[in-house]
N, C-alpha and C positions, 0 to 999 in steps of 0.2 A: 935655368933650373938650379936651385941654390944646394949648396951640397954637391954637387952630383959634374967631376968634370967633364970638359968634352972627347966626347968619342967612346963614352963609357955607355952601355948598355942602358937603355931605358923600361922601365915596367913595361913589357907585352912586347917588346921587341924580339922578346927569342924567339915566343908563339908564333909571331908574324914570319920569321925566318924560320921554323921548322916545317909551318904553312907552306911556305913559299918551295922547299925544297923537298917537300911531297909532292907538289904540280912538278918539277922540274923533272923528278923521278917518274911521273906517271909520262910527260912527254917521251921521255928515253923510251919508253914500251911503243907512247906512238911512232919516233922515229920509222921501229923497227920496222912494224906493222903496215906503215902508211896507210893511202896510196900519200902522194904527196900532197894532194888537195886538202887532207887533213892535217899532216905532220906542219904548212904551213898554219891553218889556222888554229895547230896547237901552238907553235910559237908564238903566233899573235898573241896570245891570250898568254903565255909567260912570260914575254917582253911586258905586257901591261903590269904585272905584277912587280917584277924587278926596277919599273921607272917607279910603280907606287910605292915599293920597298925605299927604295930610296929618297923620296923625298921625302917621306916618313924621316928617315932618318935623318937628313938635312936640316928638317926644321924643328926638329929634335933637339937638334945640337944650335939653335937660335938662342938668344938670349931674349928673357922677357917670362912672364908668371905660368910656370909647369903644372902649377895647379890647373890650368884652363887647359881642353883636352887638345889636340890638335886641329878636333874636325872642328873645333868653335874659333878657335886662333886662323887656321886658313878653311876657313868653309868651302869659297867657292872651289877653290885647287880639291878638296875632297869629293865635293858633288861632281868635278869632272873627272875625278879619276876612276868613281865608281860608274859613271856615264862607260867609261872607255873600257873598263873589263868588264862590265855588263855586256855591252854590244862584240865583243871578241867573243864572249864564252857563247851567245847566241848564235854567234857564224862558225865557231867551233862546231857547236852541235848540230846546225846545217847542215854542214859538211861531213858528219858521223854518219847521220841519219842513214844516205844511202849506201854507205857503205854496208853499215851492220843489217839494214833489211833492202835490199837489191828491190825487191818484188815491191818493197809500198812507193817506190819511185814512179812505176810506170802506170 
């Protein structure tokens, strides 16, 4: 990215990290709350974000034209990474479901 050294902040990178650290603050509530069938599949689902954070930002700091967005420079790495917190936040909310209504389980 011409201009811009590495390790320096990139457009929409704060967004992404202030994202990121609202899921990690809602998980802390789930810790509390569990049971742990949840509290795990709420980590699931913030681990996926913090590996996507990060390669975000790995390839970020790539050399080659910043003009081009990322999800077009690494497509397939993008389509799998939305694959992998797609399918976490769905077993996240699996696992919500009978928590919060007991009765629609049985």
């Amino acid at each position: 990215m011409a201009g811009r050294r590495r390790g320096e902040p990139v457009p929409g990178y704060d967004e992404a990290y202030a994202a990121m650290r609202a899921v990690d603050e809602a998980y802390n509530l789930v810790l509390l709350e569990g049971p742990a069938e949840v509290a795990a599949a709420g980590r699931a689902v913030l681990t996926s974000l913090t590996t996507e954070y990060a390669d975000q930002r790995r390839f970020g700091d790539e050399p080659g034209d910043g003009r081009v967005p990322l999800r077009d420079r690494h497509r397939e790495r993008w389509l799998a990474a939305i694959e992998v917190r797609t399918k976490r936040r769905i077993s996240f909310v699996d696992a919500v479901r009978p928590v919060l209504d007991p009765d629609a389980a049985q």
